[in-house]
N, C-alpha and C positions, 0 to 999 in steps of 0.2 A: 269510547272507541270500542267498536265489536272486536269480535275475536279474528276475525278474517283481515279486516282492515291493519289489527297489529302487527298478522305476518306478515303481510305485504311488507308492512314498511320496515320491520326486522331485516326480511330478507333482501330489499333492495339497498338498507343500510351497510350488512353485510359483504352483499358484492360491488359494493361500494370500498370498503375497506379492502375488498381482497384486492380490485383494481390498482389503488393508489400503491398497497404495499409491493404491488409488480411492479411498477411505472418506478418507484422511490429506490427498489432493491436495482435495478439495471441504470439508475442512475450513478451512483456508488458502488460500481463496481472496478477491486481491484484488477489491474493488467499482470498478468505474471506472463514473462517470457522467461525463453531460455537463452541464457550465454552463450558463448564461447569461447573455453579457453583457449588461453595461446601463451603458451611459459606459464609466468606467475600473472598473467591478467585474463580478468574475464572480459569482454568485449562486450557492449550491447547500446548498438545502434542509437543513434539519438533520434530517429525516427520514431522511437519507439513512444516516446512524449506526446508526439503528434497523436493530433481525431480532428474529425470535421463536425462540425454540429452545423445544423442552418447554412451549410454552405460557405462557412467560416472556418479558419484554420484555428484551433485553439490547442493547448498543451495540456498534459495531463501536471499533477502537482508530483506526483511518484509513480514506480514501476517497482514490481519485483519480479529479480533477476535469479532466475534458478539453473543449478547444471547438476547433473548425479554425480559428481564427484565431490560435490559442495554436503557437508554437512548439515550446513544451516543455508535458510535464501539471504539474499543481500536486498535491503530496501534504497531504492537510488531517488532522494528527492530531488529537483530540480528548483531552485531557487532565484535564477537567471538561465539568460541564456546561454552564459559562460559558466555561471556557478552549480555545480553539484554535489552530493555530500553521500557518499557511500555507507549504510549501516549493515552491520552482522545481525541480523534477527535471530540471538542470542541474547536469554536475558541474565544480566549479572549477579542476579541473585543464586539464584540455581540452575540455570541454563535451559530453560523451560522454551520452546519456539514460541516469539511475540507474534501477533499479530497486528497488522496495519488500521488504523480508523483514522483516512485521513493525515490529520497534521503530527498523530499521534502514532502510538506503538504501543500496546498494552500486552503484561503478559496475562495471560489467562488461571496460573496458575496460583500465585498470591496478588494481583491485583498492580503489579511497580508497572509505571504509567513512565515513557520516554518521549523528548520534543522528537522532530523532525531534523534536529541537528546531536542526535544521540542523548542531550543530556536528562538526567532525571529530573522527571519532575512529581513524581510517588513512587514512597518507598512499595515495602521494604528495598527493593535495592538502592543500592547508595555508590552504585560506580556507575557514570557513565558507559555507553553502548562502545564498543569497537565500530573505530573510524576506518574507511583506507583511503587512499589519494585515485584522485581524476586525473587522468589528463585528456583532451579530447584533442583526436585526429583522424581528419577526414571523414568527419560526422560521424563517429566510433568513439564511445566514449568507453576508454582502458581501465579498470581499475586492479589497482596494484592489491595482488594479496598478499604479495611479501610480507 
């Protein structure tokens, strides 16, 4: 192969990679909104699960839910259409802010890996995520930070 003919295919392999990693990165992207509180709950819309792809109503798996009053964000999976599970993305080892992959929660700073339902699933932490309770009304789903 010349020398000409390599770049070619270098370069068009390239932007080849840069495309996909665009097209893959806005596919996997988290949703963060903002709450609202009202007393001890933050509010945030069950609309917010909703997107349309293809002209299709489909949901998201989680949201995260941010206010500036809030310390840490709260990660809200959605499990049903009734069932949701509020996490503190705070991590129990040292309190490090987790980030979201997914079904998952990792913290960035020693590596403790959490399901989608708070619990551990790599250490080093060894306690469970902070839960709070749902309840949903009038397509507003409350959660209690009491």
């Amino acid at each position: 192969m010349d020398r000409t003919k390599f770049l070619k295919t270098c370069g068009i392999g390239c932007l080849g990679m840069i495309g996909a990693a665009t097209v893959l990165e806005s596919c996997a992207g988290t949703k963060y909104i903002s709450g609202t509180l009202s007393g001890s709950f933050l509010q945030v819309p069950v609309d917010s699960f909703v997107f349309i792809k293809k002209e299709e109503i489909r949901f998201r798996k989680y949201v995260v839910a941010q206010h500036e009053e809030l310390a840490y964000p709260i990660s809200v999976y959605r499990h049903s259409e009734t069932e949701y599970v509020a996490l503190l993305m705070k991590c129990t080892h040292q309190g490090t802010e987790l980030q979201v992959f997914g079904d998952r929660l990792e913290c960035p700073a020693h590596g403790s890996k959490f399901s989608n339902t708070g619990a551990v699933s790599n250490g080093p932490a060894d306690t469970p995520l902070r839960t709070f309770p749902i309840v949903i009304d009038n397509k507003i789903l409350k959660i209690n930070l009491a």
